[in-house]
N, C-alpha and C positions, 0 to 999 in steps of 0.2 A: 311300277314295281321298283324300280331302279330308285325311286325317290324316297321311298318311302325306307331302303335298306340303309341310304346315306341317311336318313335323318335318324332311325335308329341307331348306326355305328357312330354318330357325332353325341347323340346322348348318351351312348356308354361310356364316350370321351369324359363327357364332362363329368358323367358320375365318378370315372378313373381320377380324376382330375380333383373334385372334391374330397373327395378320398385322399387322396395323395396329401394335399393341402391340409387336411385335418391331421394327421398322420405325420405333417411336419410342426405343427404347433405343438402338440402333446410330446413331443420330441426335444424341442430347442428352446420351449420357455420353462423346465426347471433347470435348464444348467446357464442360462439368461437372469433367473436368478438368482441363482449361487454366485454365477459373475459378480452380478451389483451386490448383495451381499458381502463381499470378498472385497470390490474397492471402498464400498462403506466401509469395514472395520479397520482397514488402511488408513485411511484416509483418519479417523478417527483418533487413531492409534498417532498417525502424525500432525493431528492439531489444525489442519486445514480447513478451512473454512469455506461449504460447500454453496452456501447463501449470501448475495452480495447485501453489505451491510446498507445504512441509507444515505452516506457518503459514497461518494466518490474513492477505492482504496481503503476504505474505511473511515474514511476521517469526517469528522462531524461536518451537514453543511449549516454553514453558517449564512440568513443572506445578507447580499452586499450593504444593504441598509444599516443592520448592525452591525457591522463588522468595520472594527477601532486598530488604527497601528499608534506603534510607539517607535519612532526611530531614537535608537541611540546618537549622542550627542558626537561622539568621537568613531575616527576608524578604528578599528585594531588589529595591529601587528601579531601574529602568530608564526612560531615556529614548526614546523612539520618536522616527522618524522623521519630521521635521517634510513635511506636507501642504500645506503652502501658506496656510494659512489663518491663522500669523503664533501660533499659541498650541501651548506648547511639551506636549505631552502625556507622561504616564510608566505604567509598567505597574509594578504590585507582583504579584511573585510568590514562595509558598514552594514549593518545588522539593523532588522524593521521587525517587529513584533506586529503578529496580526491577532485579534483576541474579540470575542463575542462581549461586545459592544450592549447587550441588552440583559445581560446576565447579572445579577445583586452583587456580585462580589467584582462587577469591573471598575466601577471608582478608585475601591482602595488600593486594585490593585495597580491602577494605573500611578493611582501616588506613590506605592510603593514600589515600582519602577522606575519612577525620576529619584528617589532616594538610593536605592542601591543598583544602581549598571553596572558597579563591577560584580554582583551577585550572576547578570547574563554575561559579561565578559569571560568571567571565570567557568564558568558552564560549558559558553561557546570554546575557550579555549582550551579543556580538559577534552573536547571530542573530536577537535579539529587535529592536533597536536598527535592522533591516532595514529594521521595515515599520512602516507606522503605523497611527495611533488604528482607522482605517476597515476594515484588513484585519485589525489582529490580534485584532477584532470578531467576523470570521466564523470560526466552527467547524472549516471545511473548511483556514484557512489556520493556527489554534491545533492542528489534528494534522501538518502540514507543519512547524511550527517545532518542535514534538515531537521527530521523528523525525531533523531538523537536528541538534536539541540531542545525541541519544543516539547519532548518526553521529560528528560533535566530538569529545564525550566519549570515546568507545571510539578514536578517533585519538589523543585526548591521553593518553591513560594506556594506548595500545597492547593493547588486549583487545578481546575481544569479546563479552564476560559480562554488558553492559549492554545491557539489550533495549527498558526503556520508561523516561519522565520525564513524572511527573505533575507537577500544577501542584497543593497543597494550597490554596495563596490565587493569585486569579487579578483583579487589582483592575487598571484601565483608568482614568484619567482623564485 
């Protein structure tokens, strides 16, 4: 008899227990989502982007196969923006064009990169010339001026075949 009353009070358990269980879902998933609903229109609202692109970061991938540099011929001298501290600081950098190598318009446009380098000088130097000695120190703001630079560029000579710009000399003083 004893067996038979615990296994009745264990299946009331459980039916308490289903119950309960049922009783919490109908509960916690309309305001579950309202929630997502709520960071959805957030989210929206500020332009973020909820799906990773097929880059890495977003940027196109390019593979190594096709992918063509252009080093510039000369370093160049830039001045940074003065910090307040009355001494004038300058960046030496030599600059590599990396650019999708398989694309119809990379010929020309590679000839028209050996014809105008002061058109990337003058790019690279309008973005660099920004910030000074202290930010363009940190890492996180030398891939910001990167990606400045390769934005520019692909404006100034109307493409979009340029995907990165390395810095081969990267001197700060």
């Amino acid at each position: 008899m004893k067996k038979n009353l615990i296994s009745v009070i264990i299946l009331a358990l459980c039916l308490v227990n289903l119950v309960l269980n049922a009783l919490m879902v109908f509960v916690f998933v309309p305001s579950i989502k309202k929630t997502d609903n709520l960071v959805t229109e957030i989210a929206a609202i500020l332009n973020l982007e909820l799906e990773r692109k097929d880059g890495e970061e977003g940027k196109p991938s390019v593979s190594l196969a096709d992918a063509a540099t252009y080093n510039l011929s000369d370093n160049t001298t830039i001045p940074l923006k003065n910090n307040g501290s009355g001494t004038t600081h300058y960046a030496v950098l030599g600059i590599s064009i990396s650019m999708d190598g398989s694309s119809k318009d990379y010929e020309t446009l590679n000839t028209k990169l050996g014809e105008t380098e002061s058109w990337v000088v003058d790019v690279t130097r309008s973005v660099v010339q920004e910030y000074t000695y202290e930010e363009i120190s940190d890492s996180a703001i030398q891939a910001v001026i990167k990606q400045e630079i390769v934005d520019g560029l692909n404006e100034k000579y109307q493409t979009d075949i340029i995907f990165d710009v390395t810095f081969s000399t990267f001197i700060t003083q």
